[in-house]
C-alpha positions as CSV (number, residue, x, y, z in Angstrom):
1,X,0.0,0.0,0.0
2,X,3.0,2.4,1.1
3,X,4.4,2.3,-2.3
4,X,0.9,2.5,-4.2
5,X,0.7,5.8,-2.2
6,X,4.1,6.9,-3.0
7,X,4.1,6.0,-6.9
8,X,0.7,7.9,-7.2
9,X,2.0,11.1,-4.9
10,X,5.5,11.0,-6.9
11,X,4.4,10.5,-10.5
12,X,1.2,12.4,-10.6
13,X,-0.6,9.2,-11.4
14,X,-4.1,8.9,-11.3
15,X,-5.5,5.9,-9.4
16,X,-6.7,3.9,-12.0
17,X,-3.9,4.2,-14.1
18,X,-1.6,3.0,-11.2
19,X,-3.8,0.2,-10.4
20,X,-3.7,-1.0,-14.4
21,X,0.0,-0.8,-14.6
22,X,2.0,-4.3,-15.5
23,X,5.2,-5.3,-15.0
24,X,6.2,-4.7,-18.4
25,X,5.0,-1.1,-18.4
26,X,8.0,-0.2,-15.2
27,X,11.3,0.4,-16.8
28,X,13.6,0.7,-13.8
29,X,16.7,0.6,-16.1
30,X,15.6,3.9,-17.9
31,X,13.4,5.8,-15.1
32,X,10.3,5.7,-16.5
33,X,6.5,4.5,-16.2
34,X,4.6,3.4,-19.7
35,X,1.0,4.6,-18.7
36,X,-1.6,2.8,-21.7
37,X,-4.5,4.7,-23.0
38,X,-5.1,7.6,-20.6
39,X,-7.5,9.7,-20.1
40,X,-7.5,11.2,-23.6
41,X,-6.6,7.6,-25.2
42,X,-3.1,7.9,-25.6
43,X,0.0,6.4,-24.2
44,X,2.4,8.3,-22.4
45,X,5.5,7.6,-20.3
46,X,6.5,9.1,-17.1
47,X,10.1,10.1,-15.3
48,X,10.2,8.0,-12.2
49,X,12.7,9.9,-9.6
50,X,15.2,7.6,-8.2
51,X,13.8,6.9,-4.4
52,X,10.6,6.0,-6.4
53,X,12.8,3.7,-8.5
54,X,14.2,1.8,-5.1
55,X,10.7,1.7,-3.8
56,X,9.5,-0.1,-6.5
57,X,12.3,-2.4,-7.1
58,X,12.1,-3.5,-3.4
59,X,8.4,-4.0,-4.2
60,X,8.7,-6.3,-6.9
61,X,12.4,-7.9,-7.0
Protein backbone atom coordinates (compact mmCIF):
# COMPACT_ATOMS: atom_id res chain seq x y z
CA UNK A 1 0.00 0.00 0.00
CA UNK A 2 3.01 2.37 1.10
CA UNK A 3 4.38 2.34 -2.34
CA UNK A 4 0.89 2.50 -4.20
CA UNK A 5 0.75 5.84 -2.21
CA UNK A 6 4.12 6.87 -2.95
CA UNK A 7 4.12 6.02 -6.93
CA UNK A 8 0.72 7.88 -7.18
CA UNK A 9 2.01 11.15 -4.91
CA UNK A 10 5.47 10.96 -6.91
CA UNK A 11 4.41 10.53 -10.52
CA UNK A 12 1.17 12.37 -10.63
CA UNK A 13 -0.56 9.18 -11.42
CA UNK A 14 -4.11 8.87 -11.28
CA UNK A 15 -5.45 5.92 -9.39
CA UNK A 16 -6.71 3.90 -11.98
CA UNK A 17 -3.88 4.17 -14.05
CA UNK A 18 -1.57 2.97 -11.17
CA UNK A 19 -3.77 0.20 -10.41
CA UNK A 20 -3.74 -1.02 -14.37
CA UNK A 21 0.00 -0.77 -14.58
CA UNK A 22 1.98 -4.28 -15.52
CA UNK A 23 5.20 -5.33 -14.97
CA UNK A 24 6.24 -4.67 -18.39
CA UNK A 25 5.01 -1.09 -18.37
CA UNK A 26 7.99 -0.22 -15.24
CA UNK A 27 11.26 0.43 -16.85
CA UNK A 28 13.60 0.68 -13.80
CA UNK A 29 16.72 0.62 -16.07
CA UNK A 30 15.61 3.93 -17.85
CA UNK A 31 13.36 5.76 -15.10
CA UNK A 32 10.25 5.71 -16.50
CA UNK A 33 6.52 4.51 -16.20
CA UNK A 34 4.65 3.42 -19.70
CA UNK A 35 1.01 4.62 -18.68
CA UNK A 36 -1.59 2.76 -21.70
CA UNK A 37 -4.49 4.72 -23.04
CA UNK A 38 -5.06 7.59 -20.57
CA UNK A 39 -7.48 9.72 -20.05
CA UNK A 40 -7.53 11.22 -23.55
CA UNK A 41 -6.62 7.64 -25.15
CA UNK A 42 -3.07 7.91 -25.56
CA UNK A 43 -0.02 6.43 -24.20
CA UNK A 44 2.40 8.29 -22.37
CA UNK A 45 5.52 7.59 -20.28
CA UNK A 46 6.54 9.07 -17.09
CA UNK A 47 10.08 10.13 -15.30
CA UNK A 48 10.18 8.01 -12.24
CA UNK A 49 12.72 9.85 -9.60
CA UNK A 50 15.25 7.55 -8.21
CA UNK A 51 13.78 6.87 -4.40
CA UNK A 52 10.57 6.02 -6.39
CA UNK A 53 12.76 3.72 -8.51
CA UNK A 54 14.23 1.78 -5.14
CA UNK A 55 10.73 1.72 -3.78
CA UNK A 56 9.49 -0.11 -6.53
CA UNK A 57 12.25 -2.43 -7.13
CA UNK A 58 12.09 -3.53 -3.37
CA UNK A 59 8.39 -3.99 -4.17
CA UNK A 60 8.71 -6.34 -6.88
CA UNK A 61 12.35 -7.93 -6.99
Amino acid sequence: MATLIGLLASTGLRSGEVVSLDRGDVDLTNGVVLVRKTKFRKDRLIPVHPTTQAALRRYAP
